[in-house]
N, C-alpha and C positions, 0 to 999 in steps of 0.2 A: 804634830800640832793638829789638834781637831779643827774641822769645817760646822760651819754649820748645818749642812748637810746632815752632818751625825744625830739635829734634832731630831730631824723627820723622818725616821726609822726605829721601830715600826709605824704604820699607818695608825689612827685611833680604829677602834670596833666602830665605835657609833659619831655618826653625823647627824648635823642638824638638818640640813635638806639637800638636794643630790649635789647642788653645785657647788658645796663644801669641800670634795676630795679635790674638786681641781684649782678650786684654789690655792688646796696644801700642795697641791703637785707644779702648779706655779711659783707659789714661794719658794718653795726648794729649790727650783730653777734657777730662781731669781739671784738668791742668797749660795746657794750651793757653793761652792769653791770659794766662798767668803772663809778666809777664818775666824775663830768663836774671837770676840774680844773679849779684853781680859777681866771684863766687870760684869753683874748680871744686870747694872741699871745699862750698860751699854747694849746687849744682847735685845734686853728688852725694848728699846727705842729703836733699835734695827728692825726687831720683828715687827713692832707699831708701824713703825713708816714701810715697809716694804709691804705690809698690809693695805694700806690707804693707798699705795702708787696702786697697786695690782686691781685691788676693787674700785677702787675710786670715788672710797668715801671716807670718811674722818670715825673712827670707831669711835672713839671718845664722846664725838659729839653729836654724830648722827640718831635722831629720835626714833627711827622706823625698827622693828624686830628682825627686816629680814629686806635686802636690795636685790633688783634681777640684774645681771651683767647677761646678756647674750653669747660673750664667749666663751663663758662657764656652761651654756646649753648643748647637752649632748642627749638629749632624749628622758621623757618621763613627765611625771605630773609637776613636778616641782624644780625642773630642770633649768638651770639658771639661776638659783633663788640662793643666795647667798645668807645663811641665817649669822644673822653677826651675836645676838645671843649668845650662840655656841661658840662662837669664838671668841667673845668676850670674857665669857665661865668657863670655859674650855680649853678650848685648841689651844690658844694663844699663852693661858696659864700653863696647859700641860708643856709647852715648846718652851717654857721659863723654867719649870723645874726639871728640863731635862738638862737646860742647860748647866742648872745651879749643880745639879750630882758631875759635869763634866768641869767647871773650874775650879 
């Protein structure tokens, strides 16, 4: 039975701004030994909400481009800086269609 861990492998190439991989390396933490459910609308509302607990913001409906979390900050010009953008058009689509080739 797959995890969902199986999403998050490989890393993406590109991120929106630096505190993006550690997000993804939180969620995977977070989620990791979860198994896949067996729906992609279930997949997808896991990824939504484990998003929102880790950042702690509402991706749906939060207006700003981009939030700072301090414990995403490891160093750099844009360290902390959460681009929800990219995980909106991004990350979060690419983590749905990894799942849909897996059920």
């Amino acid at each position: 039975m797959k995890t969902v861990a199986d999403l998050f492998d490989p890393e993406p190439q590109v991120w929106g701004l630096r505190g993006d991989p550690w997000v993804w390396q939180a969620m995977r933490d977070h989620l990791g030994d979860t198994y896949l459910p067996p729906t992609l609308g279930e997949v997808e509302a896991m990824l939504y909400t484990a998003f929102n607990r880790i950042v702690g913001v509402d991706l749906f409906s939060e207006l700003e481009p981009s939030v700072y979390r301090a414990e995403f900050a490891h160093g750099g010009a844009s360290s902390g800086h959460v681009h929800l953008l990219t995980w909106r058009i991004d990350l979060l689509p690419l983590l749905v269609e990894r799942a849909q080739s897996l059920l």
